[in-house]
N, C-alpha and C positions, 0 to 999 in steps of 0.2 A: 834339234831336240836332243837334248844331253839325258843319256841313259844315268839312273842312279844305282851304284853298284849296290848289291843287297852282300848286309853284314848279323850278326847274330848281338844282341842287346847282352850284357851281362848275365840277369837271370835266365835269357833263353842257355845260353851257353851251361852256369850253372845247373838247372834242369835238365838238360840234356848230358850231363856226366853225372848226374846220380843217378839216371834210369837208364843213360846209354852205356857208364860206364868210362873207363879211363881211357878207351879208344875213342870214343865220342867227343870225350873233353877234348882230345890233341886235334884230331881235326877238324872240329868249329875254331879252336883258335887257330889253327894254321888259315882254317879260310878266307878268316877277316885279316891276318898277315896278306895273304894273298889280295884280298879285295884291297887294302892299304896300298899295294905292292911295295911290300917291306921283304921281299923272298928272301932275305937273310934271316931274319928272324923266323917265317915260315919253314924256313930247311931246318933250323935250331930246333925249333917245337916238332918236329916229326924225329928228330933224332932225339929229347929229349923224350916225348913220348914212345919212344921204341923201349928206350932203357927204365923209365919206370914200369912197361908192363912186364919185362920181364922181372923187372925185382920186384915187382907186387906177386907174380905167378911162382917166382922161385920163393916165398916169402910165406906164400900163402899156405900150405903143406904143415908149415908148421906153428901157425897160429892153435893156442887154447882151445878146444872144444865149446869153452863157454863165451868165447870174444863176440862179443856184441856184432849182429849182421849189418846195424846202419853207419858202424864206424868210417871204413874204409871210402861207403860211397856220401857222406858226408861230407870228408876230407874231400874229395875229390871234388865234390862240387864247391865249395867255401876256398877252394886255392885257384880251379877256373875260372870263378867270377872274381876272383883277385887279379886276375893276371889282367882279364881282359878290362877289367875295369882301370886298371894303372899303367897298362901299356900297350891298350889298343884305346876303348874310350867309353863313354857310361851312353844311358840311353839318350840322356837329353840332347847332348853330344850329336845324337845319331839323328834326333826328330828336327834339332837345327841347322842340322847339316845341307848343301847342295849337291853335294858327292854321295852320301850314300843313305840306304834307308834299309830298315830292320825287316828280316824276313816272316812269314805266318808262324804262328804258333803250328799251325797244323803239320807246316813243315817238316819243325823241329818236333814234335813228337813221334813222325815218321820217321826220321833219321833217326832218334832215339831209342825206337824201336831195330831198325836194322842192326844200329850198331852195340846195344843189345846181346842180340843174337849173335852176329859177330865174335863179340868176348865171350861168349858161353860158350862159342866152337871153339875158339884157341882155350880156351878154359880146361873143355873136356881133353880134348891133346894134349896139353901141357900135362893135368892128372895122367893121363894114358902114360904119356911119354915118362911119368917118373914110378906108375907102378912099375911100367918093365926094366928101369932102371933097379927098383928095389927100392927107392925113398921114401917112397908112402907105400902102408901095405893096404 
């Protein structure tokens, strides 16, 4: 009996980086890299998401007071369900599939939640770390 690897569907992935956030989005798609095993491109996505959260965090400090709150996690989910829709695979993809099948929704809102919480800790550190720098007062 041939196990089906479980991979994350587009709008799962999508949804789970506007409410998980941009850590959320790099590691559902590194997962499905990994479920692929494509670990080159999985090593790529964790090093590419390192460096946009820090320039989201180094960035953020000095956005407008009046910048729209749904901007950033928007974006963020409209470029995950790009990626993973163009260079991992869409859902139909996945229901046709013998190799792999889509994980619970319940799952991925769990995970959505942790990773969440997550960016809110490196969130509140990063502000930490740059009042005592002086950059924000």
């Amino acid at each position: 009996m041939n196990m089906k690897k479980k991979v994350y569907t587009p709008q799962q992935a999508a949804s789970a980086a506007f409410f998980g956030g941009p850590i959320a989005s790099t590691m559902l798609i590194k997962k499905n890299f990994d479920a692929m095993a494509n670990f080159e491109l999985s090593r790529k996505t964790c090093i590419f998401g390192v460096v946009f959260v820090v320039c989201l965090l180094s960035l953020l400090p000095f956005l407008p007071e009046k910048f729209p709150n749904y901007v950033i996690p928007m974006l963020t989910a409209i470029f995950t369900k790009l990626i993973v829709e163009n260079f991992q695979f869409k859902k139909e993809e996945i229901l046709m599939s013998e190799d792999f099948e889509f994980h619970s929704n319940w799952r991925v809102f769990g995970e959505s939640i942790l990773f969440m919480l997550l960016f809110f800790i490196v969130l509140f550190l990063s502000f930490t770390l740059f009042s005592l720098l002086g950059v924000v007062k």
